[in-house]
N, C-alpha and C positions, 0 to 999 in steps of 0.2 A: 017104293019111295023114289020120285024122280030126282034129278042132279038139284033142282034149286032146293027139296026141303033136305038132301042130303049135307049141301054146301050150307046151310041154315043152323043144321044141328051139330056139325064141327064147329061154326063158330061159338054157337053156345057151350058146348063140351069145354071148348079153348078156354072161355070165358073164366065159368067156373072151376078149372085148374089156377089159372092166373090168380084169381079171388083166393080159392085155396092157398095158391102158394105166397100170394104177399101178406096171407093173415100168418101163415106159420112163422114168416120173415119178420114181421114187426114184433116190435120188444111189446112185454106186457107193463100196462101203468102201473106204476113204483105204488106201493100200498103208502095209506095218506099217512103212517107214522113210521114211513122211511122220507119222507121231507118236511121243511117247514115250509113252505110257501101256500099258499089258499086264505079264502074267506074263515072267516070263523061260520059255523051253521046257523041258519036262521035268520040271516039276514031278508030284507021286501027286496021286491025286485027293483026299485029305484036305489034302496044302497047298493044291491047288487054292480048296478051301475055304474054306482060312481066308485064303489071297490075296482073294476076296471080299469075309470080315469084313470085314479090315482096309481094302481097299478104299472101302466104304462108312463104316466110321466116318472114313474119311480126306476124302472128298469130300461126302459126305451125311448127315453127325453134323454139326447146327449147335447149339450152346452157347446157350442162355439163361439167365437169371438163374436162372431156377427148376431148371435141370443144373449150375448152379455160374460160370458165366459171371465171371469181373472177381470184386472187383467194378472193377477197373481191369484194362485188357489193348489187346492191338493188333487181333486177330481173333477173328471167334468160330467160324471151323472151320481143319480144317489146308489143305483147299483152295482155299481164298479168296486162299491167299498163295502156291500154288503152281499153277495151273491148269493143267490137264492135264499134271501132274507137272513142267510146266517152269517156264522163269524168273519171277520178280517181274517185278511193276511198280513204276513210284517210289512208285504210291499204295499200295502193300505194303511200301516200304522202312521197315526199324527202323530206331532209333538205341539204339546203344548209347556208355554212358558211362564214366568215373570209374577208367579203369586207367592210369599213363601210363609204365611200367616194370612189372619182374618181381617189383614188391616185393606183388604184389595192389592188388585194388581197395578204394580208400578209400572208396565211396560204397552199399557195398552196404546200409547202414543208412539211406541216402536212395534206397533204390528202384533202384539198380544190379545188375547192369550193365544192364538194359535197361529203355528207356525206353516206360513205359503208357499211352500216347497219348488213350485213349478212355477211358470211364467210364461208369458204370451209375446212372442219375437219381439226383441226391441223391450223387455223389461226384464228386472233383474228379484230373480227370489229371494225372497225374505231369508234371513240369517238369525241366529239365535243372538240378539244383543250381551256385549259384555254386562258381566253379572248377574246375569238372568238364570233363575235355575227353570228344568225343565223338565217333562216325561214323557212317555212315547205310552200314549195309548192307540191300542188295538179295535176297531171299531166291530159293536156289539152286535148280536143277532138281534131281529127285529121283533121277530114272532113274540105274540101274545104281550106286547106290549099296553095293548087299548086295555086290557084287565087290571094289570099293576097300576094303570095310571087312575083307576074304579078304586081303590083300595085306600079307605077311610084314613085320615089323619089321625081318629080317636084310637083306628086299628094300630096303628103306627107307634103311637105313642103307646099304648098297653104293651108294644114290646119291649119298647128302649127301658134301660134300668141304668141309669148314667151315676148312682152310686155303689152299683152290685151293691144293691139290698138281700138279695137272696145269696149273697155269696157263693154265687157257681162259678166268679174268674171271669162270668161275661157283663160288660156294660156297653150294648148299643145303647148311639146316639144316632136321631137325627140331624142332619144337614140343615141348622137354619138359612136361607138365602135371601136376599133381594130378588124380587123380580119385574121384568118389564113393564111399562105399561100397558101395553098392548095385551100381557094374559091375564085375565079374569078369574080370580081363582072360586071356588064354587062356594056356596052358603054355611058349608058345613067344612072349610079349610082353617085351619088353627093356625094363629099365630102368634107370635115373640117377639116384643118389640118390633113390632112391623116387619119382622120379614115372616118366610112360610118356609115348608117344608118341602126340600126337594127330594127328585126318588129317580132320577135318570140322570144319567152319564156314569162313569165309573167311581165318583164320589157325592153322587147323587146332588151335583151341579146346578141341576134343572128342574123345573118346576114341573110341566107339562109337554106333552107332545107337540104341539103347536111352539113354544118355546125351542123346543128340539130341533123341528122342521125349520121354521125360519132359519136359526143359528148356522144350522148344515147348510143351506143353500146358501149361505154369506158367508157364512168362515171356511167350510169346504171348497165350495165353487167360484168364490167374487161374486156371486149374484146377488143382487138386492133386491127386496119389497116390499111392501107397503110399513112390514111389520120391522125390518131390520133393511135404514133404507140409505146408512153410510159405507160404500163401496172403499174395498178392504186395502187401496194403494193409496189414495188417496184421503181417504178420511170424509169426504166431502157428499153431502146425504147428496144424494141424485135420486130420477126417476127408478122407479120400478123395474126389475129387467123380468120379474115371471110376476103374472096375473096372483092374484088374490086366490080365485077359483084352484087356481093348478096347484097353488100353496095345501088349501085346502080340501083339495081329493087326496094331495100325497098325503095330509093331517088321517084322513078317516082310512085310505088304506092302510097305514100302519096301526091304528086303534083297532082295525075289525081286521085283523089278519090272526087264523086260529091259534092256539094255543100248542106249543108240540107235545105232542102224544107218548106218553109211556109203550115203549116196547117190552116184548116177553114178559106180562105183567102175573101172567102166572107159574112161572118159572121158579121152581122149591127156591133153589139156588139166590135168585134175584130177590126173592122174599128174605131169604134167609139173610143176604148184603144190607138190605130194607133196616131190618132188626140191627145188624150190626152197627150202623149207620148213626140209627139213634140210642145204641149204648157206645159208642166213642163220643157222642156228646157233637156231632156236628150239626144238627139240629135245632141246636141252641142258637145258633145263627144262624142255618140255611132253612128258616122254617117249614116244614114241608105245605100246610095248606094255611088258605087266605081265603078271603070273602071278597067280593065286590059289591058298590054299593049300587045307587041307581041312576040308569044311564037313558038318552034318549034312545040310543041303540038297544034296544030289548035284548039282543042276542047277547048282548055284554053283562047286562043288569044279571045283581043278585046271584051271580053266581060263583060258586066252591071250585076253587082253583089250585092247583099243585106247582108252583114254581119254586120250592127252597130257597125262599128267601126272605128277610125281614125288613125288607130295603133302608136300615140303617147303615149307621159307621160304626165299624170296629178298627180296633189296635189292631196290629197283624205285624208288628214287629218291626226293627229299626231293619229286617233284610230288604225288607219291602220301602222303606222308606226313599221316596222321591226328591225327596227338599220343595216338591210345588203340591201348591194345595188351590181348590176352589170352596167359595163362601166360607163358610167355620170348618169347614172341616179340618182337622191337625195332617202335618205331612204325613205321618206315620199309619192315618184312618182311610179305609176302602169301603166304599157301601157293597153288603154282602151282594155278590153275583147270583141272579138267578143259576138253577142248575137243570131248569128243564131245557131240553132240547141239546144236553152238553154232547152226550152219546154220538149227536148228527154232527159235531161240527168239524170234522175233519173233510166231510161233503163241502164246504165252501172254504175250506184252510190247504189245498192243494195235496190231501190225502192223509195229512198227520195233524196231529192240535198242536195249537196256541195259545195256552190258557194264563192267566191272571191277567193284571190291568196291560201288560204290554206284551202280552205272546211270546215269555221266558219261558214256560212251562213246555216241553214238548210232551208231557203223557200226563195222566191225571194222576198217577201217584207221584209224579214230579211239584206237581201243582199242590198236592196235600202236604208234601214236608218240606214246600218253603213256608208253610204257615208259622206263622212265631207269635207272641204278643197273647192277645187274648184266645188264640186258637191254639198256643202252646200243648195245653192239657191233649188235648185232640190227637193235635200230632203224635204225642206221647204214646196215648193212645191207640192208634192204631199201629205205630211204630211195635208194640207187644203183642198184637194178634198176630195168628199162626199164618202159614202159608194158605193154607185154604182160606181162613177169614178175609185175611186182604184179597187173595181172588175172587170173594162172593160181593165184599164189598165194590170192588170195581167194577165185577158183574152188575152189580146194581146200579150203579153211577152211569155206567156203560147204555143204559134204557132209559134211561131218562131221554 
């Protein structure tokens, strides 16, 4: 072997060490049901696409004064307040104000209903007006929202029992609301003296995603568009500050973003919390499975889904009680919280949770016995299982 194929095959040798050693050095991809963030499966390759758009304007579109920024608002991207699609943090929690029955909100002429916390030099943040009651919501995880928003009105309504006719102690209701011009609600949406059924926000506020999307980009950021096109210091509709398009890639990436995945799903233990779960009767409102109905998105259509929830209003007690309410909802009524994905959200809540409508909860058996009202029984409930049962149950809750 002369010097050049010698010098030739140290460099190769070299090579493959280096290759070697920075594969041992890189971390391994997190398994897809240790996060929420991704496409749901099955998307064509042009949503695939525009799952991307919307993606990045959701996470890596940041807002400055010179893109329309405020000039008053709470963030200046959409994922500052949602990180890695999942839950707030308190330094994320809104406040919202000035509703305190079904009569609407008095204060929307003093910067209602939500409150502008921050401000762009040379202007002054919004203040909670005298009289105004208020509440600090914690801003929700995103994932598998495009499903819930698939989930029939007919379905909806087969849950709610708004005289406990069956006499189990539970009566959801639906959130009837007004909604925008601007959303179109589908062929097969029920209505109530002209308004519909909302199923998003923490009192199920909101009609649709789109609904949602706009809202967030005007009442979070000051940013207006086509759809929500009166800028939040001023009152005074102006031009557009984000395109239509950008609206709508953030719309379809949060609709086709997957669903989170049960962990340890065969785990005795976890099973066994399973079981306990629906003998304390929490099931009765965190419904475990749902259906969707049919969607242009194939990957969404027609499919059997697991989020515990019935996205109704329940009682849950005068502890809970806010004094502000949106649409019909009573101060005292929460549309039940999804519970999939609950296990991950300490991943985007700075290592511990923050659970109920405003991030009072730090653990999830803190979160079960503020329950009061119609989930009293529950509480009771589980309050009498042994020490194991409450650890299997939490184990269970813990996978989700």
């Amino acid at each position: 072997m002369n010097k050049k194929q010698l010098a030739i095959m140290v460099i190769l040798v070299g090579s493959m060490v280096s290759l070697y050693s920075c594969e041992k050095l890189s971390p391994e991809a997190p398994a897809e049901d240790e996060i929420l963030d991704g496409p749901v499966a099955g998307l064509t390759h042009s949503q695939n696409a525009q799952f991307l758009q919307g993606d990045n304007a959701f996470n890596a579109r940041i807002f400055t004064e010179s893109s329309g920024l405020g000039s008053v608002f709470v963030a200046s991207s959409c994922g500052s307040c949602h990180a890695g699609d999942g839950k707030g943090h308190p330094f994320t929690t809104l406040t919202r104000f000035g509703q305190v029955d079904s009569s609407g909100n008095q204060f929307l002429h003093l910067g209602g209903p939500q409150l502008q916390n921050r401000a762009l030099p040379g202007y002054t943040p919004e203040q909670i007006p005298a009289g105004a009651t208020f509440t600090r919501i914690t801003p929700p995880g995103t994932t598998g929202l495009g499903f819930l928003e698939l989930v029939s009105d007919a379905d909806i309504m087969g849950l709610s029992d708004p005289n406990d006719a069956n006499g189990d102690g539970i009566s959801g209701v639906p959130n009837w609301i007004n909604i925008p011009a601007y959303v179109q609600p589908p062929t097969n949406a029920i209505q109530q003296n002209g308004k519909y059924i909302g199923r998003f926000g923490k009192k199920a506020g909101v009609f649709n995603l789109l609904q949602q999307i706009a809202n967030a980009y005007n009442q979070d950021m000051g940013i207006t568009s086509i759809y929500e096109p009166h800028d939040v210091y001023t009152y005074q509709e102006i031009d557009p500050e984000v395109s239509t398009q950008e609206v709508l890639n953030v719309v379809f990436y949060v609709q086709t973003l997957k669903a989170p995945i049960q962990r340890n799903q065969q785990d005795a233990t976890v099973n066994f919390g399973r079981q306990l779960f629906s003998n304390v009767d929490c099931d009765k409102c965190h419904t475990p499975t749902l259906t969707t109905g049919t969607s242009t998105v194939d990957a969404l259509s027609n499919k059997t889904i697991h989020p515990y929830t019935d996205l109704l209003l329940h009682d849950v007690g005068g502890g809970l009680d806010d004094g502000y309410t949106e649409g019909n909802a009573k101060t005292y009524e929460w549309k039940t919280p999804a519970l999939w994905g609950l296990g991950l959200s300490p991943k985007s809540q700075g290592g511990q949770f923050f659970l109920m409508h405003d991030g009072r909860a730090t653990s999830i058996e803190g979160a079960i016995l503020m329950h009061g009202g119609e989930a009293l029984n529950s509480k009771t409930k589980y309050q009498n299982l042994s020490a194991s049962e409450k650890s299997a149950l939490l184990k269970f809750l813990n996978s989700l």
